[in-house]
C-alpha positions in Angstrom: 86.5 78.8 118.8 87.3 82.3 119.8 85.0 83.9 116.8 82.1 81.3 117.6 82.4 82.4 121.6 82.3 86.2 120.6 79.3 85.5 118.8 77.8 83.7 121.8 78.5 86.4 124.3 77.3 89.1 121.8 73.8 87.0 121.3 73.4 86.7 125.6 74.2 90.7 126.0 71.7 90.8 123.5 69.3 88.6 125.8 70.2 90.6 128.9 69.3 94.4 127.5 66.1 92.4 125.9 65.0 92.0 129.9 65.6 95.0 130.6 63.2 96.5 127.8 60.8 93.4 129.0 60.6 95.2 132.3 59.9 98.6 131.2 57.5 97.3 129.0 55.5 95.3 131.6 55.0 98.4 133.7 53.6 100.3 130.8 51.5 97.4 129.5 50.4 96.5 133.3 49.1 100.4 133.4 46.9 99.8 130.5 45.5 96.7 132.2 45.2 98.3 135.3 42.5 100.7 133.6 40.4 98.1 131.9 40.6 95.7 134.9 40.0 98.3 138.5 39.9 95.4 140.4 43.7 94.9 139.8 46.7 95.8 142.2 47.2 99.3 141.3 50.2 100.5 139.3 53.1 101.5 140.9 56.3 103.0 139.8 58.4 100.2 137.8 61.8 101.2 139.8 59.8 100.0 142.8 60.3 96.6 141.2 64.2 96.4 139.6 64.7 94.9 142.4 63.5 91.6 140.8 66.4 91.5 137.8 68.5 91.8 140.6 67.1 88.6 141.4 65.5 87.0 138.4 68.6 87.9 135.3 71.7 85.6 137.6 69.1 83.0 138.1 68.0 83.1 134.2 71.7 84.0 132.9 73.1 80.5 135.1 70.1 79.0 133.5 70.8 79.8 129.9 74.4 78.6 130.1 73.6 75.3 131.7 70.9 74.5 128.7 73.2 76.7 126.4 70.0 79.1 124.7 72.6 82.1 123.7 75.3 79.4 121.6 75.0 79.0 118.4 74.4 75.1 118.4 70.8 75.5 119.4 70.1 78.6 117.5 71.2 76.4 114.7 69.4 73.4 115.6 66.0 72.3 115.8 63.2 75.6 116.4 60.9 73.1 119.0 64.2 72.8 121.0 64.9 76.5 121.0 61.1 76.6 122.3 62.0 73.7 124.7 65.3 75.2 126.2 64.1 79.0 126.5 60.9 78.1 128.4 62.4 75.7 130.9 65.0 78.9 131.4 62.1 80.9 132.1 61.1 78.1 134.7 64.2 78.9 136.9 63.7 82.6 137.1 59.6 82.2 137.9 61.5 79.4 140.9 63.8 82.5 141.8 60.9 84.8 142.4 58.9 82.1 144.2 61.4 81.6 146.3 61.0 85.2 147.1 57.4 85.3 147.7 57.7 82.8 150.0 60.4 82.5 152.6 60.9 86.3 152.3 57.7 87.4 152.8 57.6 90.2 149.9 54.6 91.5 148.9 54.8 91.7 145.2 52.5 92.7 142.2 51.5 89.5 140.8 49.9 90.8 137.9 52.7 92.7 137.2 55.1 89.9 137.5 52.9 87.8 135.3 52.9 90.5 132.4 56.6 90.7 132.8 57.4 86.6 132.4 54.7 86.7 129.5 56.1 89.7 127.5 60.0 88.2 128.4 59.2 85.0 127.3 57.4 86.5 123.6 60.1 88.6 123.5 63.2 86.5 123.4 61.1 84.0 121.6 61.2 86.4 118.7 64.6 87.3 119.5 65.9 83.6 119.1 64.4 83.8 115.6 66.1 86.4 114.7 69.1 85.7 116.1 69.0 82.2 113.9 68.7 84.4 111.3 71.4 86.4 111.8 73.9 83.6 112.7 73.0 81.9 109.6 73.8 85.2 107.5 76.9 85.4 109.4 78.1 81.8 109.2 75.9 80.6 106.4 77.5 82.4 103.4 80.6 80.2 103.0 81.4 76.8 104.2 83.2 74.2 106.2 86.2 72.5 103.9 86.5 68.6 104.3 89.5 67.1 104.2 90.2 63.2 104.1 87.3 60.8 105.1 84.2 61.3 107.4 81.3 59.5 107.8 78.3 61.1 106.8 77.4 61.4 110.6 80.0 63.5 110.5 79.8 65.6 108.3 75.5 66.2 109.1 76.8 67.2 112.4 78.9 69.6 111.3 76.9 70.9 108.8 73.2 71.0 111.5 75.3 72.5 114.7 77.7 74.4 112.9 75.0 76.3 110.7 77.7 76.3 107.0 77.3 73.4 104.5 80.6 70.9 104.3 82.1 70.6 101.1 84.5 67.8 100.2 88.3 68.6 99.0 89.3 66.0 96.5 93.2 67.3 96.4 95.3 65.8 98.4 98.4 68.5 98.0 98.7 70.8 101.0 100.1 73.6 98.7 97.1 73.0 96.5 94.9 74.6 99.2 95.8 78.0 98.6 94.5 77.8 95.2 90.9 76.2 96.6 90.9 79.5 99.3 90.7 82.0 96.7 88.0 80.6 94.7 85.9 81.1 97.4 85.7 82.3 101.1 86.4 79.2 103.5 85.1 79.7 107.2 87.0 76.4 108.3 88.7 73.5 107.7 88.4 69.7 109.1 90.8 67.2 108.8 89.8 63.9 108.8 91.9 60.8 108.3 95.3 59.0 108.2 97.8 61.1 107.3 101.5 60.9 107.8 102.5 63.3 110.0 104.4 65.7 108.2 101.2 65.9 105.8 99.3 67.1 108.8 101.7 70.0 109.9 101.9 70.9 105.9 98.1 71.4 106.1 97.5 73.2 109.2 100.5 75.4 107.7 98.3 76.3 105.1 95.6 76.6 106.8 97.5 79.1 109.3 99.0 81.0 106.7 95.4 82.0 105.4 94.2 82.4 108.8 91.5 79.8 108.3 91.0 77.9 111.5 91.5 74.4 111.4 90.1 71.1 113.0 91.9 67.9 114.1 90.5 64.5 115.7 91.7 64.9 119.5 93.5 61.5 118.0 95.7 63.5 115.8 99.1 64.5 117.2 101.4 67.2 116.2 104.9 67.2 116.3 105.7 70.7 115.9 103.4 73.3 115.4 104.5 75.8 112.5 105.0 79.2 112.9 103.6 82.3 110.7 106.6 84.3 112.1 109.5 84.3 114.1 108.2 87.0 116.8 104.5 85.6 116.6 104.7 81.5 117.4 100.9 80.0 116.7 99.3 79.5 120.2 98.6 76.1 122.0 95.1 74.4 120.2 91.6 74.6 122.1 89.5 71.7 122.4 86.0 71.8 120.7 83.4 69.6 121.2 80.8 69.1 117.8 78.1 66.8 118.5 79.6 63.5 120.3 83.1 64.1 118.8 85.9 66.1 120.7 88.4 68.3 118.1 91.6 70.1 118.3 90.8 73.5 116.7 94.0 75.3 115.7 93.1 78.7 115.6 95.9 81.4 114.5 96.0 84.2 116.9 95.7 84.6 120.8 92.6 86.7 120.5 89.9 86.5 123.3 86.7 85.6 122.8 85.1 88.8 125.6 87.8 91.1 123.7 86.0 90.7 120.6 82.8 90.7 121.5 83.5 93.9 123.0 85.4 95.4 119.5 81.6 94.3 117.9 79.9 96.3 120.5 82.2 99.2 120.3 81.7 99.3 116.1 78.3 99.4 116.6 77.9 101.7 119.2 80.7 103.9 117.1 78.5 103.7 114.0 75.5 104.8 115.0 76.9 107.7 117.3 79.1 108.8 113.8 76.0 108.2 111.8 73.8 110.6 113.8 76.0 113.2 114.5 77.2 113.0 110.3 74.2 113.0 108.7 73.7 116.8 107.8 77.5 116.2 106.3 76.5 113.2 104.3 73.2 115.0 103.3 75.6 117.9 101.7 78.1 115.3 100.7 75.0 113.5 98.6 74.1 116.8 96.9 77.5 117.7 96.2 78.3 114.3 94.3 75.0 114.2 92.7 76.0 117.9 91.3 79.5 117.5 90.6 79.9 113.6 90.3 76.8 112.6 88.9 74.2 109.9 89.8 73.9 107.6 91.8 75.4 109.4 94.4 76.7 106.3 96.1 78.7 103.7 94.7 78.0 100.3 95.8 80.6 97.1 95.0 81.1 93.7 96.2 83.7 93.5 98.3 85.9 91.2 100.1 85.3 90.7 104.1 86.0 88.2 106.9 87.2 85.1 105.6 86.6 86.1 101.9 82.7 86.5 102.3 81.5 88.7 99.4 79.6 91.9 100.9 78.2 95.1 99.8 80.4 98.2 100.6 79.2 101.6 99.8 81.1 104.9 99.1 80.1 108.2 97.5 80.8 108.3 93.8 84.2 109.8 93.5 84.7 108.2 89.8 82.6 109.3 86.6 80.1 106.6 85.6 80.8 103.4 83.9 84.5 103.9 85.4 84.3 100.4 86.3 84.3 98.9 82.3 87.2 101.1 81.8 89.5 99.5 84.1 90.8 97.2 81.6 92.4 99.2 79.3 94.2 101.2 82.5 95.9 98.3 83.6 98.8 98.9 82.1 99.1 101.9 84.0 98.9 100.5 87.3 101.4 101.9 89.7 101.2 98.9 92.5 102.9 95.8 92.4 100.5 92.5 93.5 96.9 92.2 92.5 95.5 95.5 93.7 95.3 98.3 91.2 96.3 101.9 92.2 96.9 105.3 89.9 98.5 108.4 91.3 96.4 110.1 88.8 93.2 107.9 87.8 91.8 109.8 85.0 88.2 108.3 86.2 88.4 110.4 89.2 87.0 113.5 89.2 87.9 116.5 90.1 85.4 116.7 93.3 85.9 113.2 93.7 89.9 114.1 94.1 88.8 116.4 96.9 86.4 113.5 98.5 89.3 111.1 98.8 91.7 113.5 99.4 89.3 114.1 102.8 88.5 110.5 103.4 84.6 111.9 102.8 83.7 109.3 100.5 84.3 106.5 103.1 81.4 108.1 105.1 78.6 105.5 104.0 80.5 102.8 104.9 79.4 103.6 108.6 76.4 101.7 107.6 78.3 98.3 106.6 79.6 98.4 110.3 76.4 99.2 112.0 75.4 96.1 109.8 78.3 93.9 110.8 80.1 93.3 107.6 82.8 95.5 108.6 84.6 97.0 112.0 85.7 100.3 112.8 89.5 99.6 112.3 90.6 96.4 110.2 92.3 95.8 107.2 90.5 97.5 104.7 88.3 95.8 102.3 89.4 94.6 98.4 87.3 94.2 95.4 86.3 90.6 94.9 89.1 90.3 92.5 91.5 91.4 94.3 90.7 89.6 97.3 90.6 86.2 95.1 94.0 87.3 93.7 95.3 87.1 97.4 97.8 84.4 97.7 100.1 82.5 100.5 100.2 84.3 103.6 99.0 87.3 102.6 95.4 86.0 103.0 95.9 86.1 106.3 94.3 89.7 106.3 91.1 88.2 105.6 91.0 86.4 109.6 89.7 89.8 111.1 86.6 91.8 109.7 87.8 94.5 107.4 87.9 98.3 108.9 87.6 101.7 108.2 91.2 102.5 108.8 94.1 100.4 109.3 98.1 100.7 109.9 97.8 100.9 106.3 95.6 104.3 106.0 97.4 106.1 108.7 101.4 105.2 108.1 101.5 106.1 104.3 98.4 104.6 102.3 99.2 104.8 98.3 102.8 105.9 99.3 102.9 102.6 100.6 104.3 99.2 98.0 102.0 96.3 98.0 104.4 94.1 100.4 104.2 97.0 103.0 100.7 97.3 102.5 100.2 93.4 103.1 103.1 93.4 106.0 101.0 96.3 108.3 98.0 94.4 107.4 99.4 91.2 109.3 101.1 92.8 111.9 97.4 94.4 112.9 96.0 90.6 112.8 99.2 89.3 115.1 99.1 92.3 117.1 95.2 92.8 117.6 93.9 94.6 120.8 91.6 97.0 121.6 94.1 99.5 122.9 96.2 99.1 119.3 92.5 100.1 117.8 92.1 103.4 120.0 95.9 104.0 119.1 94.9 103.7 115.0 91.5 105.6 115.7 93.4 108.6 117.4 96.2 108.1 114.8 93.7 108.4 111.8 92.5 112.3 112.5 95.9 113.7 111.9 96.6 111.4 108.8 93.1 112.4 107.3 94.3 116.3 108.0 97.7 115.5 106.1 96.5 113.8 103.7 99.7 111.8 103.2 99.1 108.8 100.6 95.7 110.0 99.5 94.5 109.6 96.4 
C-alpha cells in the first residue's frame, strides 16, 4: 500500500538521522569517559571517525530491510521481536566493522566504537517504542471494514500486523456502503467471499469513489475495473502480502510511496521553519484576539482529516463566544448548497475577526496540526465533523489525502466558489497530486491571500 510504504520510509529516515545523533553523542559521552578512566584511548575529534557510517549505516540499512525493523508489521507486532530483530541488525553492522579491523588493518578507538553500538542500540530501542506508538495513533483511530466471510485467523491477522481493529459489515448492498463511510472514518476495506462478479466491481466502485483502499483474495478476478473519471482511469492493483495470505489491494490513485514520504517531510520541515519565524506574529495575533475577540484566544474543533479520522484543529477566535450553539437558528441563512454551511456576512464574526479571515491570520495555529501530522501543508481543507459525515458518493473522495492549509479551493475563488466546484477542485487535487502541483498552490496562495478574493 502506497500510504503504509510512505510510513515505512518515513520511520527508516527516522532511524538513519537517529545514527547520526548516536555518533555525535558517543564522542561527547566517550570524552566524559575518557576523564574518569586515563587509561583509555584518548579522545579524538569525532569527524576523524564518520568514516565508520560510511561503512556501518549500508550494512545496518540492508540489514533492517531484510528482517523488516522500519515496517509497520513488526512495530505492530510482538515488543520481544522488535527487541529480537533490532539487535541481530546491530550484529551486521558490529560484522561490518570487524571486517574492518581486521583485513584492513585500521586502527580504531574501541572504546569509542563500543559507546557508539551501546548508545545506537538504546537509542533506536526507544525509538521503536515510540514509533509503535505513533503508528498505532496513526492507524489505530479507525478500522479495517470486513466484508463477506473470514476466518477468525483472518481477521487476528489483520487486526495484530495491520495495527486497526476489523469490524464486520452485515449489509450486503454495495450502495449501502456509502451510508456505513460516513458514520465513521474507514482506513480499509477487505472483501472476503463468493460473490458474483458484478457484486465485486459494484463494491470496489464504492470503495473507489470514497477513496478507501480496498482488498481482494489474489483468487478474486476482475472483469473491468471502474473508473472515477473519464480522464483519470483507476491504476493496475498491487499485490500485498498479510500474514500467510497474498491480496490484491486496489488502491485509487497512482501516488508513490517516496513521493509522499517526501510531502510528510516537506510539511514538517515547513511547519517548524513557519512556526519559528511567525511566532512574534502569532504572539500579537494572541493579544489582539484576546482584546478584541475575547477569550480563549484560540478556537479548537474536531475536525475531519485523512480517511474521516476526527482531529483537533486550531484557529484564532475570529467568532464571539458561544457562536457555535447559535448555528442552528442561522441555518436558514446558509448561502452554500451541500452540507457545508457558509454566510457572506456571519453576524458571529467580529469585526477583527473579519480582518483575521480576510488575511488568512487566523489559520496561523494550525501550523501546529501539521508539525503534528494530522494535516499537510496543501490538501483539501478540513470540515467540521458534521460536515465531513454529511459527505456523500464521490465526493468523499477528498478525504484519501491529509487535509491542507490551502487548496485549489483557497486560491481559485474560496466562498465565491458553489459547493460542486468546491468538491470538483478538491478531486482534481487528489487525481492530480504531485509535489510540483503543491509548490504551484503554495506560490499561488501569497497573491490570493493579498487579494483576498473569496474571503470571508
Amino acid at each position: 500500500m502506497t500510504r503504509e510504504r510512505s510510513l515505512e520510509h518515513t520511520i527508516l529516515l527516522q532511524d538513519i538521522l537517529l545514527f547520526v545523533a548516536a555518533l555525535l553523542l558517543a564522542g561527547w559521552t566517550h570524552a566524559g569517559i575518557v576523564k574518569l578512566l586515563p587509561g583509555l584511548k584518548p579522545q579524538v575529534a569525532t569527524g576523524e571517525y564518520a568514516h565508520l557510517l560510511l561503512i556501518f549505516l549500508p550494512t545496518w540499512i540492508v540489514a533492517a530491510g531484510w528482517l523488516g525493523i522500519h515496517r509497520l508489521a513488526t512495530l505492530t507486532g510482538n515488543r520481544l521481536e522488535i527487541v529480537r530483530r533490532v539487535i541481530l541488525t546491530q550484529a551486521w553492522g558490529v560484522a561490518a566493522i570487524g571486517l574492518i579491523l581486521t583485513f584492513a588493518q585500521v586502527s580504531l578507538n574501541r572504546s569509542l566504537i563500543t559507546v557508539f553500538l551501546l548508545e545506537s542500540t538504546a537509542l533506536l530501542l526507544v525509538a521503536k517504542a515510540s514509533q509503535a506508538r505513533w503508528v498505532a495513533r496513526r492507524r489505530g483511530q479507525s478500522r479495517v471494514l470486513l466484508i463477506g466471510d473470514a476466518s477468525p485467523e483472518l481477521t487476528s491477522a489483520f487486526e495484530r500486523l495491520r495495527g486497526r481493529p476489523v469490524e464486520r459489515w452485515d449489509g450486503d448492498d454495495p450502495a449501502a456502503l456509502d451510508a456505513r463511510f460516513r458514520a465513521g472514518a474507514i482506513d480499509e476495506v477487505m472483501l472476503v467471499g463468493n460473490f458474483e462478479q458484478a457484486q465485486t466491481v459494484a463494491y470496489v466502485e464504492a470503495c473507489a469513489q470514497a477513496g478507501v483502499p480496498v482488498f481482494l483474495p489474489v483468487a478474486t478476478t476482475l472483469p473491468t475495473l471502474p473508473t472515477l473519471h473519464p480522464s483519470a482511469p483507476l491504476p493496475v492493483p498491487d499485490i500485498e502480502v498479510v500474514g500467510d495470505r497474498h491480496y490484491l489491494v486496489y488502491q485509487p490513485g497512482n501516488v508513490q510511496a517516496r513521493a509522499l514520504a517526501a510531502k510528510a517531510l516537506v510539511d514538517r520541515v515547513l511547519a517548524a521553519v513557519g512556526i519559528v519565524v511567525l511566532l512574534p506574529v502569532m504572539l500579537v495575533v494572541a493579544v489582539l484576539v484576546a482584546l478584541f475577540v475575547g477569550r480563549p484566544v484560540v478556537y479548537v474543533q474536531r475536525r475531519g482529516g485523512l480517511y474521516g479520522q476526527p482531529f483537533t484543529m486550531l484557529k484564532f477566535r475570529s467568532m464571539r463566544v458561544g457562536a457555535e450553539q447559535e448555528r442552528a437558528a442561522l441555518q436558514t441563512l446558509n448561502e452554500m448548497d451541500g452540507p457545508v454551511f457558509k454566510m457572506t456576512n456571519d453576524p458571529r464574526v467580529t469585526r477583527f475577526g473579519r480582518v483575521l479571515r480576510r488575511t488568512s491570520l487566523d489559520e496561523l495555529p494550525q501550523l501546529f496540526n501539521v508539525l503534528a501530522g494530522q494535516m499537510s501543508i496543501v490538501g483539501p481543507r478540513p470540515l467540521p465533523l458534521d460536515e465531513t459525515r454529511a459527505l456523500a458518493g464521490r465526493h468523499r473522495r477528498r478525504l484519501s489525502v491529509r487535509p491542507g492549509l490551502t487548496c485549489l479551493w483557497q486560491v481559485s475563488g474560496r466562498s465565491d466558489l458553489t459547493f460542486d466546484e468546491w468538491m470538483a477542485l478538491d478531486l482534481e487535487y487528489v487525481e492530480r497530486w504531485s509535489l510540483g502541483l503543491d509548490v504551484a498552490i503554495i506560490l499561488r496562495t501569497i497573491p490570493a491571500i493579498i487579494s483576498r478574493r473569496g474571503a470571508r
